[in-house]
Residue frames as a rotation matrix with the C-alpha (Angstrom) as fourth column:
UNK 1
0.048 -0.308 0.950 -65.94
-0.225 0.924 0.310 6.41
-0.973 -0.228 -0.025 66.07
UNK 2
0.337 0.044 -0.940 -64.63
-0.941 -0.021 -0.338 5.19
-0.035 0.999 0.034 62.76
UNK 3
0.591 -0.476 0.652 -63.65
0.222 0.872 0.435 1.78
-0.775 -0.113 0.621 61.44
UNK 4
-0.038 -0.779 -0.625 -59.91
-0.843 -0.311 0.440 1.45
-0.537 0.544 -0.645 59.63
UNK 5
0.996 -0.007 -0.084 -59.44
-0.021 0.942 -0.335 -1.29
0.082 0.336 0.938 57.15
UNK 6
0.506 -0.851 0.141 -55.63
0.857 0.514 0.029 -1.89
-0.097 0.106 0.990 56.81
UNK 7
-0.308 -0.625 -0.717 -55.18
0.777 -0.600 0.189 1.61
-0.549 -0.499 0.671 58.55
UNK 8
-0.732 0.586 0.348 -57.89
0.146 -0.364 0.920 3.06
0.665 0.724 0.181 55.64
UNK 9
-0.666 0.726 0.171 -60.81
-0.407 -0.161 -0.899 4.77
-0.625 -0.668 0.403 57.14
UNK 10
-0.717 0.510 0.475 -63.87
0.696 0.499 0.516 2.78
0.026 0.700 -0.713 55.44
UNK 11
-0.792 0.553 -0.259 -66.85
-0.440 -0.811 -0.386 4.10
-0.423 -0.192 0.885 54.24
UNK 12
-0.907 0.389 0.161 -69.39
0.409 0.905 0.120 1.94
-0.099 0.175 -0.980 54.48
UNK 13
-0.229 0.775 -0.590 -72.50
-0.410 -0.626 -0.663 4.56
-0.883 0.089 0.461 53.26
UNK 14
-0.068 0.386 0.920 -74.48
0.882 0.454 -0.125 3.12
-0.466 0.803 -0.371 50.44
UNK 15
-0.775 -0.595 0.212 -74.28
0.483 -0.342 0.806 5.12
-0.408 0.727 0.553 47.54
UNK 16
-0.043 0.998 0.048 -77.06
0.165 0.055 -0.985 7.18
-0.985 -0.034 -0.167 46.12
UNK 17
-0.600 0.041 0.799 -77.91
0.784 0.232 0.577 6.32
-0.162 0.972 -0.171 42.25
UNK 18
0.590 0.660 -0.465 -79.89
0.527 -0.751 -0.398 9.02
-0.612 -0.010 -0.791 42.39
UNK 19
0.700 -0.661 -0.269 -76.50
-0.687 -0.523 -0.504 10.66
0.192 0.538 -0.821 40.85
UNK 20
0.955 0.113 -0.274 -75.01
-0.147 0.983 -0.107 7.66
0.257 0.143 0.956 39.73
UNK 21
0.288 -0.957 0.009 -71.23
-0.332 -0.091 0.939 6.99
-0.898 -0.274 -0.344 40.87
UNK 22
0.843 -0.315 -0.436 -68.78
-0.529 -0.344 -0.776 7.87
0.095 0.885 -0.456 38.02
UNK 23
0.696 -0.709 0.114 -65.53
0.467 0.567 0.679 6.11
-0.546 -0.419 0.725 37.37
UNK 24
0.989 -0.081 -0.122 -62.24
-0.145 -0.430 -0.891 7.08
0.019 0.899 -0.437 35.91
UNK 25
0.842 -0.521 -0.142 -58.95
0.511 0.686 0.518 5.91
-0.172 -0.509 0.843 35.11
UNK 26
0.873 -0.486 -0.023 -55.37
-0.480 -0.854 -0.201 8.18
0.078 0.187 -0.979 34.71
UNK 27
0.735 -0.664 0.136 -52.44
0.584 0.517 -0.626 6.95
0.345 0.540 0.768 33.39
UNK 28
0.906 -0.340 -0.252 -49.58
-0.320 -0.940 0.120 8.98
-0.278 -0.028 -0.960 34.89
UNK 29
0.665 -0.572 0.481 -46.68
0.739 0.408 -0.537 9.71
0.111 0.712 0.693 32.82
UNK 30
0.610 -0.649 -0.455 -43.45
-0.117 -0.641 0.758 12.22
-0.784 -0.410 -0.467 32.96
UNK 31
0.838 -0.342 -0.424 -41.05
-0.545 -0.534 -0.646 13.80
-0.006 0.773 -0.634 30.44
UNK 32
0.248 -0.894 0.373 -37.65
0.321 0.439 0.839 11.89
-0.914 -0.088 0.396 29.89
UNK 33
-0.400 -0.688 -0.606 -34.78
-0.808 -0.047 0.587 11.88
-0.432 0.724 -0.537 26.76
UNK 34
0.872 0.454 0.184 -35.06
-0.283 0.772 -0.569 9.62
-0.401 0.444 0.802 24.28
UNK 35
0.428 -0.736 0.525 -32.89
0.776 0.597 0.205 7.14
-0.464 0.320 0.826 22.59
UNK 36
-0.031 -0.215 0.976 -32.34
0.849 -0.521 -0.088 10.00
0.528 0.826 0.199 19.82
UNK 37
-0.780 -0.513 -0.359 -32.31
0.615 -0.733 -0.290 12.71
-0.115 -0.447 0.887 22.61
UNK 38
-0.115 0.967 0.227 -35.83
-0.031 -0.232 0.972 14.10
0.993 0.105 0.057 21.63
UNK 39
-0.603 0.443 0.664 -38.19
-0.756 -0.050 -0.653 14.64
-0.256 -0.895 0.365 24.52
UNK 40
-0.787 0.168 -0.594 -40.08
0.159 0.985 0.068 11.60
0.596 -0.041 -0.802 25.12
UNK 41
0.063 0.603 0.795 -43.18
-0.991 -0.059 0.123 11.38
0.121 -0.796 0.593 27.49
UNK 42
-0.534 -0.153 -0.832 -42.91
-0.220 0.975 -0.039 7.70
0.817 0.162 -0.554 29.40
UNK 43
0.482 0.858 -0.174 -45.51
0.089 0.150 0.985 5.96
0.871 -0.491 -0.005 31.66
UNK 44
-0.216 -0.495 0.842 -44.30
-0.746 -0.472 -0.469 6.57
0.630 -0.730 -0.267 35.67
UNK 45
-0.062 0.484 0.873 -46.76
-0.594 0.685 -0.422 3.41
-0.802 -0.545 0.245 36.86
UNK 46
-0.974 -0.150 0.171 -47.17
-0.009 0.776 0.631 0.05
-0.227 0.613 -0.757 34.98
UNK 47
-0.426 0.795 0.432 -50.93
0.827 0.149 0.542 0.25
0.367 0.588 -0.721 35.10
UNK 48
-0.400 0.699 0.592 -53.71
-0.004 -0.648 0.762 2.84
0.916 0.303 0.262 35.67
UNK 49
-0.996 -0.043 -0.079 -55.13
0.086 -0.205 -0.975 4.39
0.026 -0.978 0.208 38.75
UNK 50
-0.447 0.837 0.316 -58.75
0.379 -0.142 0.914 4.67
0.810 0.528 -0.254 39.30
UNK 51
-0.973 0.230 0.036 -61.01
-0.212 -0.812 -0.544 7.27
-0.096 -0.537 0.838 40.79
UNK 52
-0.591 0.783 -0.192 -63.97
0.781 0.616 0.105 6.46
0.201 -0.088 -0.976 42.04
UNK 53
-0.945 -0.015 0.327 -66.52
-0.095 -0.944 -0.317 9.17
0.313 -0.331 0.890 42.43
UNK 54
-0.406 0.827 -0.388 -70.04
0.675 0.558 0.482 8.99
0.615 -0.066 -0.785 44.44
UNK 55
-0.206 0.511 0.835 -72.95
-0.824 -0.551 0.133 10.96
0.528 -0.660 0.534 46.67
UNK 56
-0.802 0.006 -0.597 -73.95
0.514 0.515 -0.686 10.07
0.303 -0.857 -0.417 49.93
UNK 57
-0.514 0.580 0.632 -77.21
-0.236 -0.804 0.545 10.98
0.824 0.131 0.551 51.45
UNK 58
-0.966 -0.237 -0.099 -77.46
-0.037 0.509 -0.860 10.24
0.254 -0.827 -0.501 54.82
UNK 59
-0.138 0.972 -0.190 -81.42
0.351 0.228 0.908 9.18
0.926 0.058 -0.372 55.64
UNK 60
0.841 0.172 -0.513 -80.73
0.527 -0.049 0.848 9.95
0.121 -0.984 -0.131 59.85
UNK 61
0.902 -0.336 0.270 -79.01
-0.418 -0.530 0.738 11.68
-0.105 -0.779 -0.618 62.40
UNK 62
0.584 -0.663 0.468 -76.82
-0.496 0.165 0.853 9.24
-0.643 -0.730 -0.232 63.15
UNK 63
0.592 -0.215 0.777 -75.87
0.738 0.532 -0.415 8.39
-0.324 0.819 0.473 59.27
UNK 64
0.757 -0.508 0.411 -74.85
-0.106 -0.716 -0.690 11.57
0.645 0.479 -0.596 59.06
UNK 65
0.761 -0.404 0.508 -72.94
-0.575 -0.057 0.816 11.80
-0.301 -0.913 -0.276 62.31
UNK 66
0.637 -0.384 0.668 -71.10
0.298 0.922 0.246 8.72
-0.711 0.042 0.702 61.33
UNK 67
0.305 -0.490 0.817 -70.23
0.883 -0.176 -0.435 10.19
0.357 0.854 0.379 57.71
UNK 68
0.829 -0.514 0.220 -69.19
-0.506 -0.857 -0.093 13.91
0.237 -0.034 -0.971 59.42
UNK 69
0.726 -0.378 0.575 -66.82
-0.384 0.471 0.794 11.58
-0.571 -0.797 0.197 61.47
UNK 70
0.554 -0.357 0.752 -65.69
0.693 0.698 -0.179 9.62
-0.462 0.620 0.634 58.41
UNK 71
0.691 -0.268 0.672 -64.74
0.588 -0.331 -0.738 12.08
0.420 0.905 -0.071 56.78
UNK 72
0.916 -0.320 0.243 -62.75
-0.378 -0.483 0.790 14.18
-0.135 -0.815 -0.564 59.49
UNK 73
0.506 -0.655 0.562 -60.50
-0.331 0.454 0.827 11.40
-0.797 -0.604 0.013 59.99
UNK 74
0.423 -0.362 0.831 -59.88
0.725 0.685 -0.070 10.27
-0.543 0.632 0.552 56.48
UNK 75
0.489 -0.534 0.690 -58.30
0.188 -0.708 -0.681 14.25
0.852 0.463 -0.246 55.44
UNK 76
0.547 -0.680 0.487 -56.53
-0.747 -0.134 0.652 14.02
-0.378 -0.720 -0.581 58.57
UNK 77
0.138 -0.815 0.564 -54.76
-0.169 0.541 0.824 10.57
-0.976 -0.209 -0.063 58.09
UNK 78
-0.166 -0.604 -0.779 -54.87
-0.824 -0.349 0.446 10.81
-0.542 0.716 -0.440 54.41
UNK 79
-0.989 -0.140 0.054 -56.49
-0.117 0.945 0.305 6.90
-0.094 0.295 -0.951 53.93
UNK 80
0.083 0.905 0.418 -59.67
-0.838 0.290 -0.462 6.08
-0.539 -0.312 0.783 53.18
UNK 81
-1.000 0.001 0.013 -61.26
0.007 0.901 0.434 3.22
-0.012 0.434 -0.901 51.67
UNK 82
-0.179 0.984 0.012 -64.68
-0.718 -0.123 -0.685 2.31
-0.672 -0.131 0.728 50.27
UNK 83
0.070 0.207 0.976 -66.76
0.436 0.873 -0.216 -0.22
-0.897 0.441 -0.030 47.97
UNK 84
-0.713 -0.367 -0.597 -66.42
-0.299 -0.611 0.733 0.09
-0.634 0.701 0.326 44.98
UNK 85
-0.321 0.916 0.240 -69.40
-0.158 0.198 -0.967 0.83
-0.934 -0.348 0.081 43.69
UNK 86
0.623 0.326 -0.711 -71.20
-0.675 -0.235 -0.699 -0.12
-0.395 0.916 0.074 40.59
UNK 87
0.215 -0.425 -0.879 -68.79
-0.697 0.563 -0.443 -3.44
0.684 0.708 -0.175 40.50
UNK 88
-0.368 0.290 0.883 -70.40
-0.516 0.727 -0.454 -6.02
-0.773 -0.623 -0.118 42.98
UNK 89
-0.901 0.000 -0.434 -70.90
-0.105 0.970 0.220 -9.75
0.421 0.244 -0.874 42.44
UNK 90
0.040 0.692 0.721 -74.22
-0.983 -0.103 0.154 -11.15
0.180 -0.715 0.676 43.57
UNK 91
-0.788 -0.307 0.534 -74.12
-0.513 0.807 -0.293 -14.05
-0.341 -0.505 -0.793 45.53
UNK 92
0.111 0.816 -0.567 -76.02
-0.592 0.513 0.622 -17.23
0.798 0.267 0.540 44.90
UNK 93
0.056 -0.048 -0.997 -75.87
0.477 0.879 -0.016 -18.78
0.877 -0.474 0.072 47.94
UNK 94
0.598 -0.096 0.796 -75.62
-0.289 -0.952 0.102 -17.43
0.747 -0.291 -0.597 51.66
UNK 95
-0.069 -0.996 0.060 -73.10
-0.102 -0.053 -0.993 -16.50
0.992 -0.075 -0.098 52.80
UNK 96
0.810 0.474 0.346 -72.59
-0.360 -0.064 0.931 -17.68
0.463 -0.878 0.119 56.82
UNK 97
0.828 -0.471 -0.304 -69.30
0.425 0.174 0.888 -18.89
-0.365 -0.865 0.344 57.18
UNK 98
-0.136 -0.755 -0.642 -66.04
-0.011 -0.646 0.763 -18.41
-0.991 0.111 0.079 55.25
UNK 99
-0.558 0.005 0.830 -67.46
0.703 0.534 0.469 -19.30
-0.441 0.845 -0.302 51.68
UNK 100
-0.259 0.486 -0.834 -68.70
-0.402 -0.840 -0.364 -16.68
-0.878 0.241 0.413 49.34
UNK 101
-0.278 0.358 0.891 -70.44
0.626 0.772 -0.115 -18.48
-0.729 0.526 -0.438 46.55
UNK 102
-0.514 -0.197 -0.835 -70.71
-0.265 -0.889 0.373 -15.79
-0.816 0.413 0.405 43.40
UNK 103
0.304 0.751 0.587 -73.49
0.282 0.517 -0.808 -15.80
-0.910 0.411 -0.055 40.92
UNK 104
0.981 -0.185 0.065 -71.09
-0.047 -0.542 -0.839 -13.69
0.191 0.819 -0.541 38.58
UNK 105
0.748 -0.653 0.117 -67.76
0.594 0.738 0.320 -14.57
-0.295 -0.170 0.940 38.08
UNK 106
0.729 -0.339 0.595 -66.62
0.419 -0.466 -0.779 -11.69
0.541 0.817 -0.198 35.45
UNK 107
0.861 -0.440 0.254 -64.63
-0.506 -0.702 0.500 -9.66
-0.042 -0.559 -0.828 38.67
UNK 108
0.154 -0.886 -0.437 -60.88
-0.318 0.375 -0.871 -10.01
0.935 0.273 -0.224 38.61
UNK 109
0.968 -0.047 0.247 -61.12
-0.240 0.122 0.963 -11.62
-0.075 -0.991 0.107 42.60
UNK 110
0.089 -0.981 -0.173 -57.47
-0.291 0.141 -0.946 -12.10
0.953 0.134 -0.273 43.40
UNK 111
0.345 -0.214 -0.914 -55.77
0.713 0.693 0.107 -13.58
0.610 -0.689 0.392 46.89
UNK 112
-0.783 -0.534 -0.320 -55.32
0.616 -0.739 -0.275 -10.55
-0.090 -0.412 0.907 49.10
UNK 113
-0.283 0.669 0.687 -58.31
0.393 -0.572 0.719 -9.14
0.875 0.474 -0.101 48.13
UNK 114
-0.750 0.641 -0.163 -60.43
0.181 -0.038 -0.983 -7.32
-0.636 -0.766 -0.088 50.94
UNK 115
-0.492 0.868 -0.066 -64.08
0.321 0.251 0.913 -8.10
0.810 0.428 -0.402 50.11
UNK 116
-0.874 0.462 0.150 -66.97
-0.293 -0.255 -0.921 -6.15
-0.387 -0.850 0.358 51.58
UNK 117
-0.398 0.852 -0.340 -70.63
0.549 0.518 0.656 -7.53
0.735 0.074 -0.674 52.26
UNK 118
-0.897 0.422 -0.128 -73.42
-0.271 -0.757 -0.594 -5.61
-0.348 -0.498 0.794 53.81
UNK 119
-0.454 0.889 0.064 -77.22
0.890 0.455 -0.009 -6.71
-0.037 0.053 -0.998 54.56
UNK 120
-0.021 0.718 0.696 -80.47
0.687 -0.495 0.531 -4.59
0.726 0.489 -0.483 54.19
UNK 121
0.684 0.512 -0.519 -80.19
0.715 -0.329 0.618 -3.34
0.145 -0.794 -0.591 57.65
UNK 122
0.569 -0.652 0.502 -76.94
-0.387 -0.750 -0.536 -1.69
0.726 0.111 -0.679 56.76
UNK 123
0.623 -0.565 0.541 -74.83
-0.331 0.436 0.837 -4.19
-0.709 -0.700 0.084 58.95
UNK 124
0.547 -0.534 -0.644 -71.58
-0.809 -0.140 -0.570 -4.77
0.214 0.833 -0.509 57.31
UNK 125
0.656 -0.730 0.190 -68.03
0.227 0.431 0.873 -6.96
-0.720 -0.530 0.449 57.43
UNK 126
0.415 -0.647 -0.640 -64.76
-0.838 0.003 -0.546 -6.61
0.355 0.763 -0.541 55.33
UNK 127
0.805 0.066 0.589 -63.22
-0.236 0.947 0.217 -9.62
-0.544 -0.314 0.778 55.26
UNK 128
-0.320 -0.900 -0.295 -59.60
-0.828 0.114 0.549 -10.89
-0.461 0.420 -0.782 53.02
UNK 129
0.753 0.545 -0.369 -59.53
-0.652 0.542 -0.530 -13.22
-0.088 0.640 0.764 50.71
UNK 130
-0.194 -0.894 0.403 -57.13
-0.465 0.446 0.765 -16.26
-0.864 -0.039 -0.502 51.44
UNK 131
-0.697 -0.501 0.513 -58.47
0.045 0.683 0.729 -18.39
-0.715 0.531 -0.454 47.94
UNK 132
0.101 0.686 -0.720 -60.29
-0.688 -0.475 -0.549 -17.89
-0.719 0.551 0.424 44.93
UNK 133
-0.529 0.153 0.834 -61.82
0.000 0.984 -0.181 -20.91
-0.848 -0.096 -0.521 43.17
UNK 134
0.109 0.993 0.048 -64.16
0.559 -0.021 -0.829 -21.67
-0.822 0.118 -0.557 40.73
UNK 135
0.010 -0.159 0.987 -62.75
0.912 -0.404 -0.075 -19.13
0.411 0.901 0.141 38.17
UNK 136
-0.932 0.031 0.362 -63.29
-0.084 -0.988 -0.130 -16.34
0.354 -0.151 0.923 40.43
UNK 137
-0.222 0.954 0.203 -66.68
-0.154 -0.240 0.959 -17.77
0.963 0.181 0.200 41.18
UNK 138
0.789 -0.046 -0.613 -65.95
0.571 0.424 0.703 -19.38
0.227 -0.904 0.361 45.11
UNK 139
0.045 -0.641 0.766 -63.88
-0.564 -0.649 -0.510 -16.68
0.824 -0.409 -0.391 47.21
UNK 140
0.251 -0.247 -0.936 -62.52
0.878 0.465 0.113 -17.98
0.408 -0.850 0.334 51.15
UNK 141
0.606 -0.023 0.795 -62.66
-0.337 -0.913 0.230 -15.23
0.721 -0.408 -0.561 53.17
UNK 142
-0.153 -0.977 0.149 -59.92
-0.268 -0.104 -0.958 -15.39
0.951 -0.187 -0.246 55.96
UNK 143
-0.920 0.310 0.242 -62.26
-0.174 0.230 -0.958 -15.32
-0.352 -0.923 -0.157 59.10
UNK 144
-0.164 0.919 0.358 -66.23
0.841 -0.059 0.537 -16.48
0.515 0.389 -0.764 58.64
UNK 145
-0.372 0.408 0.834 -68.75
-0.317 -0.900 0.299 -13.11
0.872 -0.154 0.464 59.01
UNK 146
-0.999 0.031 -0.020 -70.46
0.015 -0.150 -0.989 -12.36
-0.034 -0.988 0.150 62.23
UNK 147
-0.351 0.892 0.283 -73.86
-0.134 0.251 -0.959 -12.94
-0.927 -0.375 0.032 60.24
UNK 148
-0.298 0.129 0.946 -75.72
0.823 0.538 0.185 -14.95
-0.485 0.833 -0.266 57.81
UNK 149
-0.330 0.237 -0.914 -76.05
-0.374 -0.922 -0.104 -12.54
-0.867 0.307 0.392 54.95
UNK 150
0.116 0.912 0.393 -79.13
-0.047 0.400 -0.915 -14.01
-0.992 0.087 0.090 52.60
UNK 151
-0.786 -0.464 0.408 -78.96
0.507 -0.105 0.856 -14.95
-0.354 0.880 0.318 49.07
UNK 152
-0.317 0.922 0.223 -82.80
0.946 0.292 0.139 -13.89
0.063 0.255 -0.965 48.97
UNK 153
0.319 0.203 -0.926 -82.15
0.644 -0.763 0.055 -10.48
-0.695 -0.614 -0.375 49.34
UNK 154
0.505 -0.613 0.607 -80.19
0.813 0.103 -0.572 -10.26
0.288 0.783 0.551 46.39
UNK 155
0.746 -0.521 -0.415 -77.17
0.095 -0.534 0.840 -8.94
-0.659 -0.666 -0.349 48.03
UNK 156
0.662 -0.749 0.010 -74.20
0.175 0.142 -0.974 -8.40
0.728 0.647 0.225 46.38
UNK 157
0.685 -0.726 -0.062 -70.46
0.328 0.232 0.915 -8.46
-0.650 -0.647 0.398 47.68
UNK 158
0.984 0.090 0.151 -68.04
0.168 -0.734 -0.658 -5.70
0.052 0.673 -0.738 46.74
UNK 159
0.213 -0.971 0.105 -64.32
0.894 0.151 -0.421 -5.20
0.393 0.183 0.901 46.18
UNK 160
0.470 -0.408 -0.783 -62.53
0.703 -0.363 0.611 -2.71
-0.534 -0.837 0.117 48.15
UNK 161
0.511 -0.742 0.435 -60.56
0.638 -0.012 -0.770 0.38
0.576 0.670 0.467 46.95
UNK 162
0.271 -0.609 -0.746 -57.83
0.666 -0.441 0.602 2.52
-0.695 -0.660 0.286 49.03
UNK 163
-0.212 -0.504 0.837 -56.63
0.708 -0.670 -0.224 5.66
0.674 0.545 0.499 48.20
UNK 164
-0.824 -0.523 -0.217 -56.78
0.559 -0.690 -0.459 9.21
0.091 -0.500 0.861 49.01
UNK 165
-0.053 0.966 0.255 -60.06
0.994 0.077 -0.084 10.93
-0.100 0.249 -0.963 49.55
UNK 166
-0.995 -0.025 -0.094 -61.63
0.036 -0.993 -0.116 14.68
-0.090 -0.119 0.989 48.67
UNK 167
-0.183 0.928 -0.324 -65.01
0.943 0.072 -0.325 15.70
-0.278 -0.365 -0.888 49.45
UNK 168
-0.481 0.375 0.793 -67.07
0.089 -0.879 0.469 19.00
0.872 0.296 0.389 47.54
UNK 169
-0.930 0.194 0.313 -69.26
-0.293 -0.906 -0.307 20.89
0.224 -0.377 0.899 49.51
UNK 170
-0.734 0.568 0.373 -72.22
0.468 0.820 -0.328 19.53
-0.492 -0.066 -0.868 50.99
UNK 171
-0.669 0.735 -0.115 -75.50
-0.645 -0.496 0.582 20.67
0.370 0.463 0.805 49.59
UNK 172
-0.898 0.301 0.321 -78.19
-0.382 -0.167 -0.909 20.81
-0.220 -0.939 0.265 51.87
UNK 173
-0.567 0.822 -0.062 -81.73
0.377 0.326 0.867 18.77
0.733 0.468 -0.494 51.56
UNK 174
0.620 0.785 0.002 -83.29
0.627 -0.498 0.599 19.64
0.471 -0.370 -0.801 54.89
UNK 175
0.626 -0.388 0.676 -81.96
-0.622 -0.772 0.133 21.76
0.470 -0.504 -0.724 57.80
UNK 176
0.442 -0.486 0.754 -80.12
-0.566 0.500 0.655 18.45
-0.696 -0.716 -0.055 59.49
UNK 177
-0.361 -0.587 0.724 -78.63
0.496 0.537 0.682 16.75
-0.789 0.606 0.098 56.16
UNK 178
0.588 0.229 -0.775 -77.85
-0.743 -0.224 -0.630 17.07
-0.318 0.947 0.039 52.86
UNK 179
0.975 -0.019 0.220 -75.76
0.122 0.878 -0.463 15.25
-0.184 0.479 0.858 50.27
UNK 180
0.106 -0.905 -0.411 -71.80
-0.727 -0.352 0.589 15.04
-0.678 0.237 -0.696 49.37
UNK 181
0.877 -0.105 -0.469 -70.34
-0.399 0.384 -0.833 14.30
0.267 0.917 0.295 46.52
UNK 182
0.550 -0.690 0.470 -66.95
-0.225 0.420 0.879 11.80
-0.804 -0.589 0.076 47.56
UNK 183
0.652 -0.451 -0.610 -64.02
-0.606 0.173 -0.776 11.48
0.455 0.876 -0.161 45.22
UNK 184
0.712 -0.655 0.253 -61.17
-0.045 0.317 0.947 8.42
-0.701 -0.686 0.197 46.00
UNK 185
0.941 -0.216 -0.261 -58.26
-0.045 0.684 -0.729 7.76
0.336 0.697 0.633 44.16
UNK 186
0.825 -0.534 -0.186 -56.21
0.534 0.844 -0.058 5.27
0.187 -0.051 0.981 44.04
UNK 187
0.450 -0.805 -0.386 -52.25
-0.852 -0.516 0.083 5.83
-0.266 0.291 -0.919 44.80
UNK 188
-0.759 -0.646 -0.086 -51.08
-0.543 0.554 0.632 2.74
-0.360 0.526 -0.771 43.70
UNK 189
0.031 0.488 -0.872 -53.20
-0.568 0.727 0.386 0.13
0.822 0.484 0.300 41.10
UNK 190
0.411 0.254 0.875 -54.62
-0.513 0.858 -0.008 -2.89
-0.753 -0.446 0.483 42.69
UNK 191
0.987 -0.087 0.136 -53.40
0.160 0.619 -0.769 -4.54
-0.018 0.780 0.625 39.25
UNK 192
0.591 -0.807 -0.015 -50.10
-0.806 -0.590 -0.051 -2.93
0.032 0.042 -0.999 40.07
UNK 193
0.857 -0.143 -0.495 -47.41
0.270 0.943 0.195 -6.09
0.439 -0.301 0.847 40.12
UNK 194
0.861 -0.481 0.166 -45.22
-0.257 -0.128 0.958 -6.38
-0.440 -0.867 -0.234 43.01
UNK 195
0.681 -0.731 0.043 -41.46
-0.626 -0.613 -0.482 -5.53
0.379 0.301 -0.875 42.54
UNK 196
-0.139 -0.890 0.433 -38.55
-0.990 0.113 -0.086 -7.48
0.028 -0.441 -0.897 43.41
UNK 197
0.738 0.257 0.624 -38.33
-0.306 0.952 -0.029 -11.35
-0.601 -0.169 0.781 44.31
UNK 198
-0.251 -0.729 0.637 -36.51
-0.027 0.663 0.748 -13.99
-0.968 0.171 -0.186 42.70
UNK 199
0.308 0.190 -0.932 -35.67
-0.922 -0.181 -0.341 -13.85
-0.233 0.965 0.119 38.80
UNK 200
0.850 0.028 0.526 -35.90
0.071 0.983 -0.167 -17.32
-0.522 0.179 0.834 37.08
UNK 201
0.341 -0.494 -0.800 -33.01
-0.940 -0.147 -0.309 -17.61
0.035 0.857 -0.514 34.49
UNK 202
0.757 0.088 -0.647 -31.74
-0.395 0.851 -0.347 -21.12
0.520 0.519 0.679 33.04
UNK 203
0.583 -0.738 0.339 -27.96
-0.466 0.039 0.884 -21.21
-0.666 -0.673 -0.321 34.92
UNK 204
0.165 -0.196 0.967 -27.06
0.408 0.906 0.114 -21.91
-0.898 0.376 0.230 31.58
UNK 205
-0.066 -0.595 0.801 -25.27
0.993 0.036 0.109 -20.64
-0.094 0.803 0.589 28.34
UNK 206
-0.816 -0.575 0.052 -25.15
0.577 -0.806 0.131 -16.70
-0.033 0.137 0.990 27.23
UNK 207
-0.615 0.637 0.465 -27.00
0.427 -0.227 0.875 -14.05
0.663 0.737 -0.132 27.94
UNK 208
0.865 0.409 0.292 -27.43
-0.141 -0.360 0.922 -13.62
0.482 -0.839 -0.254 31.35
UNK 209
-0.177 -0.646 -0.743 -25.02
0.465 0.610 -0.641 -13.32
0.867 -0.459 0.193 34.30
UNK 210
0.722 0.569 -0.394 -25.04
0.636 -0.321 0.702 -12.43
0.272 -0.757 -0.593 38.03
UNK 211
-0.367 -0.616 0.697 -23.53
0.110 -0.772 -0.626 -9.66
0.924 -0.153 0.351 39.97
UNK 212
-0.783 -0.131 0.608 -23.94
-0.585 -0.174 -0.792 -10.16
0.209 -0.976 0.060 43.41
UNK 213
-0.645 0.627 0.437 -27.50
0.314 0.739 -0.596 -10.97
-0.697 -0.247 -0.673 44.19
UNK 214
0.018 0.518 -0.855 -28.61
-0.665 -0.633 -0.397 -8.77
-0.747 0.576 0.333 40.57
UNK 215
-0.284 -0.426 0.859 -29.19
0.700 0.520 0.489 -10.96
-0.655 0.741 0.151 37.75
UNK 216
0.077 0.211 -0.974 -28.72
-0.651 -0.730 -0.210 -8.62
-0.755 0.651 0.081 34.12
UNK 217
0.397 0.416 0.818 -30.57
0.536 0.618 -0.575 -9.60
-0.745 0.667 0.022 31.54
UNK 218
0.140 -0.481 -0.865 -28.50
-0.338 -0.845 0.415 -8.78
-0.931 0.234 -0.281 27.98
């Protein structure tokens, strides 16, 4: 049994800091002509992908189970998804219906977001973000959670990332678990902006004209 987020398998395993989760970002780029006919190297994406890397050490049976599972399905369908660790918000307030109240503001929260929370017992939710207030400091979550998740716990409440997963070799602690080491990354930026739509332009003197439904700027 796995859960999908927007057709991502999630992985909702806390992280062990024991071997801290690494981050990294990759610019990809590709050869072209230049103006002057020179090779050229030019960027292929507007912003930067990022690769999350992290261990898992399941504590039980059924933690592992869960993560053999997870993983299965996410190199079959090619989606995963997971927090992203090492860049949670902690909450100042708890959280019980659709209101996420945010003692730290610094995250870039955006409208579309999926936002995961998760209590000590290792109950979870993911949840969307329909408004983001406050600077970034009051989030609306789309539906309210399925339980009150304590500010006294000092929880925190993590951003989502999608991509492609790969997984090293496990390496064994007893005879029924050991640890893996999870890599995601990204295939498109979360900072990526969205293509197409309507182009302002004045309807007014030189410099611009249409061509069907193209407007060229010149």
């Amino acid at each position: 049994m796995v859960d999908l987020v927007n057709g991502s398998v999630l992985f909702a395993h806390r992280a062990d800091w024991q071997t801290p989760p690494t981050w990294q970002r990759t610019w990809s780029t590709g050869i072209t002509e230049s103006i002057l006919g020179n090779e050229a190297r030019a960027a292929t994406r507007q912003n930067a992908r990022i690769s999350l890397t992290w261990t898992v050490a399941p504590r039980t049976l059924q933690e592992q189970s869960e993560l053999d599972d997870r993983i299965r399905a996410a190199l079959k369908s090619g989606n995963a998804c997971t927090p992203y660790h090492g860049r949670g918000s902690p909450i100042s307030a708890d959280v019980t219906n659709v209101t996420v109240n945010l003692a730290d503001a610094t995250w870039p929260w955006a409208i579309g977001d999926y936002i995961f929370l998760q209590d000590d017992a290792m109950n979870w939710d993911v949840r969307q973000l329909t408004n983001v207030t406050g600077g970034g400091a009051t989030l609306t979550l789309g539906a309210a959670v399925s339980r009150t998740y304590p500010v006294a716990n000092g929880l925190y409440v993590f951003p989502l990332l999608f991509g492609k997963l790969s997984v090293k070799d496990v390496s064994l602690i007893t005879n029924w678990h050991g640890e893996v080491s999870l890599t995601l990354q990204e295939l498109t930026s979360r900072d990526a902006a969205q293509l197409g739509g309507n182009v302002n332009h004045s309807g007014a003197g030189i410099g611009w004209m249409t061509v069907g439904t193209t407007n060229i700027v010149g």
